[in-house]
C-alpha positions as CSV (number, residue, x, y, z in Angstrom):
1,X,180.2,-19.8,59.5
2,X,177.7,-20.6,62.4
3,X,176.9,-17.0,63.9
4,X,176.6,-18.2,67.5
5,X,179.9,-20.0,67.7
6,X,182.7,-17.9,69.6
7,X,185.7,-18.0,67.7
8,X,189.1,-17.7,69.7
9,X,192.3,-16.7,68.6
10,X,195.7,-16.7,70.1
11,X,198.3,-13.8,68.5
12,X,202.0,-13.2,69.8
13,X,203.9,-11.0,68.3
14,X,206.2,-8.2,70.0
15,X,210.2,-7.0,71.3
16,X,210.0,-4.5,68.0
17,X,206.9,-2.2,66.5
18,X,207.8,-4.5,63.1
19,X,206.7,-7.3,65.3
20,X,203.7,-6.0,67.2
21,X,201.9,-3.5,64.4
22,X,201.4,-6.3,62.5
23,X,199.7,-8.8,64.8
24,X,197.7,-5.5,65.9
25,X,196.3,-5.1,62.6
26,X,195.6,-8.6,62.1
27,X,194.0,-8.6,65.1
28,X,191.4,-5.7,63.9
29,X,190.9,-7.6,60.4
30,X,189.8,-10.7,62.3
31,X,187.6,-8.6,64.7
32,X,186.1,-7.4,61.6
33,X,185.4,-10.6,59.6
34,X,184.7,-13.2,62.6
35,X,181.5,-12.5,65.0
36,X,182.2,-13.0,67.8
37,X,186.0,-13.0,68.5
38,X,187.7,-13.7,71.4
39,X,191.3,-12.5,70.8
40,X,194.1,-13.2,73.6
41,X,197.6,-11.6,72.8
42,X,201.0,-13.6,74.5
43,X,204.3,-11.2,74.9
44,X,207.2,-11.5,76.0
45,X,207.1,-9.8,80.3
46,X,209.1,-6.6,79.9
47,X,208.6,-5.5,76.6
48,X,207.1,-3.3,74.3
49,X,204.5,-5.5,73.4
50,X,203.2,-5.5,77.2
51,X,202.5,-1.8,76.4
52,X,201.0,-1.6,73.4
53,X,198.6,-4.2,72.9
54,X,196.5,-2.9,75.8
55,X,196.6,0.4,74.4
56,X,195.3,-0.9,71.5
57,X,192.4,-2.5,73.5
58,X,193.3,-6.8,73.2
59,X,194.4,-8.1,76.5
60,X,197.4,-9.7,76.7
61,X,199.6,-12.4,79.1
62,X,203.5,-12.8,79.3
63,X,206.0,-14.7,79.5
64,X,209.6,-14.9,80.4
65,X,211.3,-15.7,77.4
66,X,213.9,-13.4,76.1
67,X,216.5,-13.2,73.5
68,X,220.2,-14.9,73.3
69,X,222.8,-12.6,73.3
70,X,225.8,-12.2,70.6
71,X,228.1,-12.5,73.5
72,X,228.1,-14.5,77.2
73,X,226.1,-13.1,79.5
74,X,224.3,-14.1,82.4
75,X,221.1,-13.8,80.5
76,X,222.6,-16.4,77.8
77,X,223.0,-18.7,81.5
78,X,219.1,-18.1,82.0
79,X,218.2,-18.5,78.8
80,X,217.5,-22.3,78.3
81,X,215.4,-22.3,82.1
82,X,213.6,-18.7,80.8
83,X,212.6,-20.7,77.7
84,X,211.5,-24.2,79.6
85,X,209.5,-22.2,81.7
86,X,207.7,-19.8,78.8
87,X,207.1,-23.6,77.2
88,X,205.4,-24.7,80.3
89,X,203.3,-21.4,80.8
90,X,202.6,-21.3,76.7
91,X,201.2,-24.6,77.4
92,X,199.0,-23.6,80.1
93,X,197.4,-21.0,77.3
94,X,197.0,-23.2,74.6
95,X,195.5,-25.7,77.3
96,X,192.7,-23.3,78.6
97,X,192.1,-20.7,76.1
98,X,191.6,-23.8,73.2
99,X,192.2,-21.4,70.5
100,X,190.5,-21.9,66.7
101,X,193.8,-20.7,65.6
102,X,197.2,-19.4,66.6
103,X,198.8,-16.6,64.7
104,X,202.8,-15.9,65.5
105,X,204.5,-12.7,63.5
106,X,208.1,-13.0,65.0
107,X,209.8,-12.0,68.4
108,X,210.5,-14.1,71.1
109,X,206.9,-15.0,72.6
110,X,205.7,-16.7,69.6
111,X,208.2,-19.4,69.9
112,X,207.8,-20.9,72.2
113,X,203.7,-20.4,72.1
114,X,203.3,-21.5,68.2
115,X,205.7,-24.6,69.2
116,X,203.3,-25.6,71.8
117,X,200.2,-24.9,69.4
118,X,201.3,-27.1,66.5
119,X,202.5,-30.2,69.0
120,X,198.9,-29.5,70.1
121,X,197.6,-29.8,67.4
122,X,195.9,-26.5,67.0
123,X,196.3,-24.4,63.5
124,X,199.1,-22.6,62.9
125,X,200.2,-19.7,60.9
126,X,203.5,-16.9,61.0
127,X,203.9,-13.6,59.5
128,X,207.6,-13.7,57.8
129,X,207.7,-9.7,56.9
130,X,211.7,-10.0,56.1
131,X,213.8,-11.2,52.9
132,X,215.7,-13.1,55.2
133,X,214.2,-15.3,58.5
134,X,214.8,-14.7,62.1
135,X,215.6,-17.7,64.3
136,X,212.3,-18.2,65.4
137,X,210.3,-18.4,62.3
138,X,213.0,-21.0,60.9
139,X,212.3,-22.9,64.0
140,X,208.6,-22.2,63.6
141,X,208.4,-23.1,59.9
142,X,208.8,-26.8,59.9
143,X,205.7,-27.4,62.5
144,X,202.9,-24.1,61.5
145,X,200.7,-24.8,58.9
146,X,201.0,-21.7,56.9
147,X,203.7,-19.2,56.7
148,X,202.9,-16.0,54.8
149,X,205.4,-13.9,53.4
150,X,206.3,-10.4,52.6
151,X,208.9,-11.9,49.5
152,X,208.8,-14.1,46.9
153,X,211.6,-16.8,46.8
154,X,211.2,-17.9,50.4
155,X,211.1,-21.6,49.5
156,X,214.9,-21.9,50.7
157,X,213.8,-21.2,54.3
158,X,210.6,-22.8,54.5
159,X,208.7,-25.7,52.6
160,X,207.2,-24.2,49.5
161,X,204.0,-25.9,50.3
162,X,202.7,-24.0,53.3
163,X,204.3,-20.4,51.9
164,X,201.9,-17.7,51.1
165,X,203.2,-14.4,49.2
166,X,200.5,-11.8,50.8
167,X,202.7,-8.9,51.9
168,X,203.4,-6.9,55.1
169,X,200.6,-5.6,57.1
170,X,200.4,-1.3,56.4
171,X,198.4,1.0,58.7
172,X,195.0,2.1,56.9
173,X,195.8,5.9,57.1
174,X,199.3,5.3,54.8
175,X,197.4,2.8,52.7
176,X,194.7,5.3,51.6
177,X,197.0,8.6,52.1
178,X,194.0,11.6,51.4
179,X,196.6,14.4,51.0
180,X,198.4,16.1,47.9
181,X,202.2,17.4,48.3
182,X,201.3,20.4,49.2
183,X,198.8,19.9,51.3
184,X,201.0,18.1,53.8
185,X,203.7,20.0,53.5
186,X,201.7,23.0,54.4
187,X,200.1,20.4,57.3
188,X,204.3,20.5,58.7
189,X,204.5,24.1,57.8
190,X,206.8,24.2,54.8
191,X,206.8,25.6,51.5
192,X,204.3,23.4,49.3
193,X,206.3,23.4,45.7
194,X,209.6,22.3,47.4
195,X,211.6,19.6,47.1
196,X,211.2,17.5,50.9
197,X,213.1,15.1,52.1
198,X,211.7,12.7,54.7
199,X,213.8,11.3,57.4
200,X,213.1,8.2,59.5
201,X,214.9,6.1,61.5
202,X,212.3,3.9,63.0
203,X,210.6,5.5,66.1
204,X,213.3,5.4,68.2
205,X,215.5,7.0,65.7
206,X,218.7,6.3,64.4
207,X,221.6,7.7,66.3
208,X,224.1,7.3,63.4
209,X,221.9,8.6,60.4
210,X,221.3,11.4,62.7
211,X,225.4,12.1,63.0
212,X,225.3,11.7,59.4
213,X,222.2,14.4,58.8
214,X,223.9,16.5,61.3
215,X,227.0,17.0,59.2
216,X,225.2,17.4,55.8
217,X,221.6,19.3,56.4
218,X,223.0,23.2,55.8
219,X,224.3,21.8,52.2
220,X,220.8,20.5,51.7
221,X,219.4,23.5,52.3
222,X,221.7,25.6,50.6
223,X,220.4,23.3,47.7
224,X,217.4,24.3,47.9
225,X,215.7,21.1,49.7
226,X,213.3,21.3,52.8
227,X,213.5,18.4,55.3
228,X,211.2,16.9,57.5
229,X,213.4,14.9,60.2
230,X,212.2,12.4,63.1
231,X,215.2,12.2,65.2
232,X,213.9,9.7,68.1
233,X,214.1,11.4,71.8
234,X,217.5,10.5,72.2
235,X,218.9,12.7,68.7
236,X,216.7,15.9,69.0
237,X,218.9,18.0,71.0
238,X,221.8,17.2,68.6
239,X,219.4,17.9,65.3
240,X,218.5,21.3,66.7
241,X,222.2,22.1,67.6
242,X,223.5,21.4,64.1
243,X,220.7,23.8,62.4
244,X,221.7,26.8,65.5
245,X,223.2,28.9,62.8
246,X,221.9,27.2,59.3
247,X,220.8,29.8,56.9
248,X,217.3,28.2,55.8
249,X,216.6,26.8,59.2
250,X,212.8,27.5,58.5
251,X,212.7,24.8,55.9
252,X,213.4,22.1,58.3
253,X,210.7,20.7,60.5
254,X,212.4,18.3,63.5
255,X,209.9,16.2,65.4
256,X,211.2,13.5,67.7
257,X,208.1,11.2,67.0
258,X,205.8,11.9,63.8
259,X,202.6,10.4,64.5
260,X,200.9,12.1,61.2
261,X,202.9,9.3,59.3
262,X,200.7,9.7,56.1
263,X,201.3,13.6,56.1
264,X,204.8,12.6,56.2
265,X,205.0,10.4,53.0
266,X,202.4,12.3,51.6
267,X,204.9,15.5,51.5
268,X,208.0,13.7,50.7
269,X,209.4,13.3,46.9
270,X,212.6,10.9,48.4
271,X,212.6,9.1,51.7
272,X,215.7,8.4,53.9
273,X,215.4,5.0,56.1
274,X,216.3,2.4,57.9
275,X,215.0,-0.8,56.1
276,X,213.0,-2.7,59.0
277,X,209.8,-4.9,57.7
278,X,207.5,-1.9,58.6
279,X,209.9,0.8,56.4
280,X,209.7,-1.3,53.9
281,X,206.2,-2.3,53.7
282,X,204.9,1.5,53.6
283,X,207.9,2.8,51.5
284,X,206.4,-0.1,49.0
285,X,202.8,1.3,49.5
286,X,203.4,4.6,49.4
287,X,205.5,4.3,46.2
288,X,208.2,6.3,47.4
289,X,211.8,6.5,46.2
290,X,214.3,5.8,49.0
291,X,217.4,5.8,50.2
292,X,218.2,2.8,52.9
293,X,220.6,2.7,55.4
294,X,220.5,-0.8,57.3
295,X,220.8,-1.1,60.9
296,X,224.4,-3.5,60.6
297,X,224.1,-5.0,64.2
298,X,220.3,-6.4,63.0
299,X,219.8,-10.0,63.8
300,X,221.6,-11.5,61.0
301,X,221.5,-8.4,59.1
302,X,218.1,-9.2,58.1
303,X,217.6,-5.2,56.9
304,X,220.8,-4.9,54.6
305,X,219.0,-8.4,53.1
306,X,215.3,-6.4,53.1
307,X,217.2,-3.4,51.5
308,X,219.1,-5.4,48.8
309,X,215.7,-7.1,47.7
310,X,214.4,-3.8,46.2
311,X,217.9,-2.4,44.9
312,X,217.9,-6.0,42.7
313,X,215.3,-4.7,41.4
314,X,216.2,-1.0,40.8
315,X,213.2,-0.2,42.9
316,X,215.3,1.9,45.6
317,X,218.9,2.9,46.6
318,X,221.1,1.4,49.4
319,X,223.7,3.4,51.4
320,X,225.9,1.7,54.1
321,X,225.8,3.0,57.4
322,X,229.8,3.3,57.7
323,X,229.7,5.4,54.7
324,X,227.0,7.5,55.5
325,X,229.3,10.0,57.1
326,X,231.1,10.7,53.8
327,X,228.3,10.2,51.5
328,X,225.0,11.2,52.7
329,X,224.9,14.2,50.6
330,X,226.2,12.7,47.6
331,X,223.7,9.8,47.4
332,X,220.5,11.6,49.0
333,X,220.9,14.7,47.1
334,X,221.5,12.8,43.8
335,X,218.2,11.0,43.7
336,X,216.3,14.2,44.5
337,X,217.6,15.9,41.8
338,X,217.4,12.8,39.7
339,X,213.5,12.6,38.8
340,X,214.3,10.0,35.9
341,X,215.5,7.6,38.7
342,X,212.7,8.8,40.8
343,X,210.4,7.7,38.6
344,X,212.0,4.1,37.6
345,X,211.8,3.2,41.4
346,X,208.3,4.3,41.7
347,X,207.1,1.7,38.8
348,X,209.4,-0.8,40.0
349,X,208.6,-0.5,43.9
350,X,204.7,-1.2,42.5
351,X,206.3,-5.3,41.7
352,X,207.1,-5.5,45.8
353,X,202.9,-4.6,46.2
354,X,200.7,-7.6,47.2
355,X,197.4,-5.4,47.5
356,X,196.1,-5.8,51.6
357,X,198.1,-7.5,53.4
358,X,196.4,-7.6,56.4
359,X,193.0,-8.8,54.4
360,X,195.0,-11.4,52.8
361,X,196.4,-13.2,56.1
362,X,192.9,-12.5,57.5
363,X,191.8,-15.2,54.9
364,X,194.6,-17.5,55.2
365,X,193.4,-17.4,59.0
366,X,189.9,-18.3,58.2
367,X,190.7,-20.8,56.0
368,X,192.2,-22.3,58.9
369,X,189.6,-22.1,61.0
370,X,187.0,-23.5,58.1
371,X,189.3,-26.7,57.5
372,X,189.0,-27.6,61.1
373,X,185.1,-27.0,61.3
C-alpha cells in the first residue's frame, strides 16, 4: 500500500465494555498495520462509549440513538425520531470523513452509521462476538460486506458468503498471561498451592451471583478453597458483611474492580461468570474451566445461548441464575474438586480458539480497503 495515502476509518461500537473493548483493540491493530491512520469513533451521546474511547486516546462523535425498551415507555415514543435523526447525523459523518472503511461491533450507534455506509457505498464489516445476534447486526448483516464471527454455524443469521470465523477480540496482557499460579496468587496475597476460585460478574458486578456467593463462601472456605471475588461497587459492602465472622476470612481477597485481569486468571484453577462475549472470549484464551451463570434479562438471552455453545461441547458448566441460590456450592465446588473434568474442559475450550482475533479482523479490514484501491 502507497505510504503517503491517509487511510481513514470509521468504528462504532459502545452501550456495553463487550461492545466497546473490541472496537478499541481493533482500533490499535489498524494503528499498527496502516501508516498513516486517521481513526474517528461514532457512540451513542450518554454512554459508556463517550467515556472510554477518549481515554483510550481515538476521538469520538455521538449520536442520539438509543435502545427500545421491553415495555412502553416514553423513550419507545422517541425512539423512531431519535433514530431518523442519528440517520441524518450518521450521514453527515460518512459524508465528510469519506472513510476507506467502516467497522460496526454491535450497540446502538453502529446502526444506524454502518446502514448509512453500505447505502453509500463505502466498505463494510461487523464484529458478531455472540452465539446468537443482536437486532442490529441482523439488520446490519444483509447490507455489510463482511461479518466476522466469534462461532461457527452462524450461516442461519447471516449469508454464509460474507461470514468470517476469526474469534473475539482478547486484551494482549490475558492473551500472553506471564505469571505461574503461585505467582499471582501471591500477587493477591493468598496462599500459592491453594485451590482459588475466581469470581466475575462483568465490571459492574452481578448483584444476584453476589446474593448467591454471599450465602455459600464460609462452606468454601471451610473446604479448603481461597477466593478471589470482584463484587462491582454496588455488592462490596454486602461481600464484606457476609465474611464479618467467617473462620478463613484471610483466604478471600474482595476487590470491587480487578484491573490486574491476567493475575486474576492466572491464579484461578475454576472461574465463576457471567457469559457476556468478553467472558467468554478470555475464559476461551485463558483455557479456564468455568462455571456460567447467564444474565436471563440479556437481549434475547444472547448469554444463556453464549454459555450453551461451550457446554455442547463439554468445554464448561452452566448454572442458572434462579438456582444459583440453592446450588452454588454444589456445582462450583464439584468442578474444583473434580480435576478430571477440569481437564476435559481445558482441551475442549482449546476447539472455541481462533488464534488473534483482533489480527484476524485487522486483515479482513485491509482486505477491504485493498479491493477498493
Amino acid at each position: 500500500m502507497k505510504k503517503e495515502k491517509t487511510y481513514k476509518i470509521l468504528l462504532s461500537g459502545g452501550g456495553t465494555g463487550g461492545h466497546i473493548f473490541p472496537a478499541i483493540a481493533i482500533a490499535n491493530g489498524l494503528k499498527e498495520k496502516l501508516k498513516p491512520v486517521d481513526i474517528l469513533f461514532v457512540g451513542a451521546n450518554g454512554r459508556m462509549e463517550m467515556e472510554k474511547v477518549p481515554q483510550a486516546g481515538f476521538p469520538i462523535e455521538g449520536l442520539p440513538i438509543s435502545g427500545i425498551q421491553r415495555r412502553l415507555t416514553l423513550k419507545n415514543l422517541l425512539f423512531p425520531f431519535k433514530l431518523i435523526v442519528s440517520l441524518l447525523k450518521a450521514k453527515k459523518i460518512v459524508k465528510q470523513f469519506q472513510p476507506d472503511v467502516v467497522v460496526g461491533t454491535g450497540g446502538y450507534a453502529s446502526g444506524p452509521l454502518l446502514k448509512m455506509a453500505a447505502k453509500k457505498g463505502f466498505p463494510t464489516l461487523i464484529l458478531e462476538q455472540n452465539s446468537y445476534p443482536g437486532i442490529t447486526n441482523r439488520w446490519l448483516g444483509k447490507v455489510v460486506d463482511v461479518i466476522c464471527t466469534a462461532y461457527e454455524g452462524m450461516e442461519k443469521y447471516f449469508p454464509a458468503e460474507k461470514i468470517v470465523v476469526t474469534g473475539s477480540p482478547v486484551r494482549k496482557n490475558i492473551r500472553e498471561i506471564k505469571y505461574t499460579p503461585g505467582e499471582a496468587r501471591k500477587f493477591f496475597g493468598l496462599e500459592e498451592n491453594r485451590k482459588t476460585l475466581l469470581i466475575i460478574g462483568g465490571s459492574q458486578g452481578a448483584l444476584r451471583i453476589n446474593e448467591a456467593v454471599a450465602l455459600h463462601i464460609e462452606k468454601l472456605l471451610a473446604n479448603g478453597i481461597q477466593v478471589i471475588w470482584q463484587t462491582g461497587k454496588f455488592s462490596q459492602e454486602m461481600a464484606e458483611r457476609s465474611l464479618l465472622n467467617a473462620k478463613f476470612r484471610n483466604r478471600v481477597v474482595v476487590k470491587d474492580f480487578i484491573y490486574e485481569m491476567d493475575k486474576a486468571y492466572a491464579a484461578a484453577d475454576v472461574v465463576v461468570s457471567r457469559a457476556g462475549a468478553i467472558a467468554i472470549a478470555e475464559i476461551v484464551e485463558t483455557g479456564k474451566p468455568a462455571v456460567f451463570i447467564p444474565l436471563p434479562s440479556a437481549a434475547e438471552d444472547h448469554q444463556t445461548r453464549n454459555a450453551r455453545a461451550l457446554v455442547q461441547k463439554d468445554a464448561a458448566l452452566l448454572l442458572e441464575e434462579k438456582k444459583a441460590p440453592r446450588l452454588f456450592f454444589d456445582v462450583v465446588f464439584g468442578l474444583l474438586k473434580d480435576e478430571e473434568k477440569q481437564q476435559l474442559f481445558r482441551k475442549n475450550l482449546m476447539l472455541f480458539k481462533h488464534g488473534d482475533a483482533t489480527e484476524k479482523i485487522v486483515h479482513e479490514v485491509i482486505q477491504l480497503i485493498q479491493k477498493q484501491a
